[in-house]
C-alpha positions as CSV (number, residue, x, y, z in Angstrom):
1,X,-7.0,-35.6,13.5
2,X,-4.4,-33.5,11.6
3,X,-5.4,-32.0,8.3
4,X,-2.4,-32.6,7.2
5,X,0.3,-35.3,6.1
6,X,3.8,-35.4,7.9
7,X,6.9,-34.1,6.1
8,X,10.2,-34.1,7.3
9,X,10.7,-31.2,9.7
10,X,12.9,-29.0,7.3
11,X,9.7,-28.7,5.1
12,X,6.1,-27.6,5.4
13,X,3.4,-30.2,5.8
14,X,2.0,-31.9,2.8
15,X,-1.9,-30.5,2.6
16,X,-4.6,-32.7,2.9
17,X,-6.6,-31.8,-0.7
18,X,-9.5,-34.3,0.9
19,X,-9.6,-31.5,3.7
20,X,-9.3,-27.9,2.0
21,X,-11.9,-25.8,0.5
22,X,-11.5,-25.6,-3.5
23,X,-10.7,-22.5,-3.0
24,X,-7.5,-23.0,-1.1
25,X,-4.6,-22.1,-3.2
26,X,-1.2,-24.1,-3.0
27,X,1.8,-23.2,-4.1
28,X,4.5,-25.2,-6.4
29,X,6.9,-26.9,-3.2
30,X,3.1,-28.2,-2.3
31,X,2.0,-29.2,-5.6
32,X,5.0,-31.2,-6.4
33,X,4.9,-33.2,-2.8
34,X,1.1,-34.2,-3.8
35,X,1.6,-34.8,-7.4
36,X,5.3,-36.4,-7.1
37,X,6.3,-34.0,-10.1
38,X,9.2,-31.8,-9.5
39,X,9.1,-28.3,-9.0
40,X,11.3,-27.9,-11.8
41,X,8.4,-29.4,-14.1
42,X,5.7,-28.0,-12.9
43,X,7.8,-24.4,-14.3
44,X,8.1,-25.8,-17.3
45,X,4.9,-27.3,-18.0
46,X,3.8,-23.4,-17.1
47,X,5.8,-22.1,-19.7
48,X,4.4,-24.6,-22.0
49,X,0.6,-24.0,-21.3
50,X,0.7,-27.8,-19.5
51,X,0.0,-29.0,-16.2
52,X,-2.6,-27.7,-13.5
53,X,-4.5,-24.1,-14.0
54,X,-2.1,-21.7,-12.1
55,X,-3.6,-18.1,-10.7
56,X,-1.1,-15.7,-10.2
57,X,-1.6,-14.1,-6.8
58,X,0.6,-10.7,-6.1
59,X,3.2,-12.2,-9.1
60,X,3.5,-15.8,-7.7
61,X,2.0,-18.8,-9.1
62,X,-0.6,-20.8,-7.0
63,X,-3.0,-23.5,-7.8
64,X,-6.3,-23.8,-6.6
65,X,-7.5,-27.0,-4.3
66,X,-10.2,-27.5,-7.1
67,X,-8.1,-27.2,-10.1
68,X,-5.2,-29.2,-8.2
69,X,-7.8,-32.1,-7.8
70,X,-9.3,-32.3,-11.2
71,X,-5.7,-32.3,-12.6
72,X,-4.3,-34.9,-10.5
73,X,-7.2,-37.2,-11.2
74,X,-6.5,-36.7,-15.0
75,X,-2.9,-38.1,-14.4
């Protein structure tokens, strides 16, 4: 089985988050196709201290699988 979910061919897969290590980090495009929030909102929940935990990786934002998880589930 794949690890993860189909997307239209113009875009990277959707990630599995039963299927990744906590560790794995995601980036915004895949947060918004998991969370249904727009990319657009997860920036400006950023700016405003809201949304999931982001960790800042060479100057871009990603979001850990774990931290992903936990804030989804408090949705």
């Amino acid at each position: 089985m794949s690890s993860v979910a189909s997307a239209p061919a113009n875009r990277r897969p959707v990630p599995d988050l039963g299927r990744l290590p906590d560790d794995a980090l995601l980036d915004r495009n895949q947060v918004s196709a998991l969370s249904g929030f727009t990319v657009q909102a997860l920036k400006q929940w950023a700016v405003q201290g809201r949304g999931p935990r982001i960790t800042v990786v060479e100057g871009r934002p990603r979001y850990r699988v774990r931290d992903t998880r936990e804030w989804i589930g408090a949705v």
